[in-house]
C-alpha positions in Angstrom: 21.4 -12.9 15.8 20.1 -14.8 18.9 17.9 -17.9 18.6 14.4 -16.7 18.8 15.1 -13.3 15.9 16.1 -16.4 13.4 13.1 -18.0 14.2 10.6 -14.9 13.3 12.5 -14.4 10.3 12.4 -18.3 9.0 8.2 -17.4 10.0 8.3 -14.0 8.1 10.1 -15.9 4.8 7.4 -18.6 5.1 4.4 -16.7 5.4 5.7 -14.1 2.6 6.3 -17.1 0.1 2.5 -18.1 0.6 1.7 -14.0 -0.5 3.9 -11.8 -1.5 3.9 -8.3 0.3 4.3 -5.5 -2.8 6.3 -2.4 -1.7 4.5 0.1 -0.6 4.7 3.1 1.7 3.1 5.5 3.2 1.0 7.6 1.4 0.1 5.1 -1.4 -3.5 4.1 -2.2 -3.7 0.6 -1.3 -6.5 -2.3 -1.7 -6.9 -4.5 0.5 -8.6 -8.1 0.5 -9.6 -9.6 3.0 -11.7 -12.4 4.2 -14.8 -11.8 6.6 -16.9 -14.5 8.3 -20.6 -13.9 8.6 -21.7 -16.7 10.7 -21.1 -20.1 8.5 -20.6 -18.1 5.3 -17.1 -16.5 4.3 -16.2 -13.9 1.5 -13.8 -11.6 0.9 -14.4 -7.6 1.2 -11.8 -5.5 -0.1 -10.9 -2.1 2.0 -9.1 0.4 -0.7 -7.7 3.7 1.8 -4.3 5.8 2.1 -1.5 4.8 3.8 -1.0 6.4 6.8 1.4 4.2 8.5 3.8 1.3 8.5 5.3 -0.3 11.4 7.8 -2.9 10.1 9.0 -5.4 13.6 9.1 -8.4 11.8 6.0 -10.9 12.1 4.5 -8.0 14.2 4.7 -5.2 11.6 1.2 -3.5 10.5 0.1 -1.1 8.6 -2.6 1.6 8.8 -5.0 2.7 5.9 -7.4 5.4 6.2 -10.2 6.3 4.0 -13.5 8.3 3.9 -16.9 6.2 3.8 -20.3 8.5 3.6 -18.2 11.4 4.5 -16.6 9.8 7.9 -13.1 9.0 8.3 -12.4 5.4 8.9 -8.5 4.1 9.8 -8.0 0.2 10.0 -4.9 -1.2 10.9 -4.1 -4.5 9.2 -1.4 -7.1 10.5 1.3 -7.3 7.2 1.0 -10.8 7.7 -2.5 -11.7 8.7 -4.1 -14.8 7.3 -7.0 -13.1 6.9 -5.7 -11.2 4.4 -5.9 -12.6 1.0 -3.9 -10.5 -1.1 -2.7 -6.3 -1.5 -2.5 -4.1 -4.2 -0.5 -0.6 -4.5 -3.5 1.4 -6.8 -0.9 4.6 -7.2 2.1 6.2 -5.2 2.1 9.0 -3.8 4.4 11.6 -2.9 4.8 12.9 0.6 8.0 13.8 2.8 7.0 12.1 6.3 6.9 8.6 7.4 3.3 9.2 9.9 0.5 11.1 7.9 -1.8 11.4 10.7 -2.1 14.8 9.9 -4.6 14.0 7.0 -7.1 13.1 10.0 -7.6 16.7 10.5 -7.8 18.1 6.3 -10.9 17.3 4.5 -11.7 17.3 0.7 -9.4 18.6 -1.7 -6.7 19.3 1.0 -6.5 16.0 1.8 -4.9 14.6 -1.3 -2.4 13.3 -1.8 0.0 13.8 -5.2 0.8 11.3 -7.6 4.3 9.9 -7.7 5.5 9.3 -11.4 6.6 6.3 -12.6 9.9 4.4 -11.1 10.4 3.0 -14.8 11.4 5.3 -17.6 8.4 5.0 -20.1 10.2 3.5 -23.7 11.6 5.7 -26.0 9.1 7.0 -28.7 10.7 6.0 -32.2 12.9 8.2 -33.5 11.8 10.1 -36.4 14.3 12.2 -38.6 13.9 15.9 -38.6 12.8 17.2 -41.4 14.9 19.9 -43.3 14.0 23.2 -45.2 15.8 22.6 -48.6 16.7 26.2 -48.9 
């Protein structure tokens, strides 16, 4: 590992320990806060899309969200580790078998969704309740 890859990575453990980055892939829902300066004032405005792609180089990996606003297709790419960005959620998983979905650019609607994945955690086992027998 040469000089210059070992100091991104010290940079990508620093910035990660300020906010943690959830897993997430594409073709989860994720939210997305993040803070926008209007003149003197600040706030933050969270973005909620798809994923539709993830580019992971290190401090320069992004990622690409896409959702629909007033029936128009918007795609933002955010920097992974942006200061702008305050914090990301994963809202649900879903389940697809690609790594680029920019094929959901061209479906609309219903054909456009995406399923859910089930849970990675087995849910806890109901209590066991004896059968009941027939005393015949």
């Amino acid at each position: 590992m040469n000089l210059l890859q070992q100091l991104e990575r010290e940079q990508v453990e620093k910035l990660a320990a300020n906010r943690p980055v959830p897993k997430f892939e594409p073709g989860d829902t994720v939210r997305v806060m993040v803070r926008v300066i209007e003149g003197e004032r600040e706030r933050v405005q969270a973005f909620e899309g798809v994923c539709i792609a993830r580019k992971n180089a290190g401090i320069n990996s992004n990622f690409t969200l896409r959702k629909i606003s007033y029936g128009e297709g918007v795609e933002r790419v955010f920097p992974l580790y942006s200061p702008r960005i305050t914090a990301i959620e994963v809202i649900r998983r879903g389940v697809v078998r690609r790594a680029k979905l920019y094929y959901l650019r061209g479906l609309t609607g219903r054909r456009a969704r995406i399923a859910e994945r089930a849970r990675s955690s087995p849910r806890p086992a109901a209590e066991a309740t004896p059968a009941s027998t027939n005393p015949e």
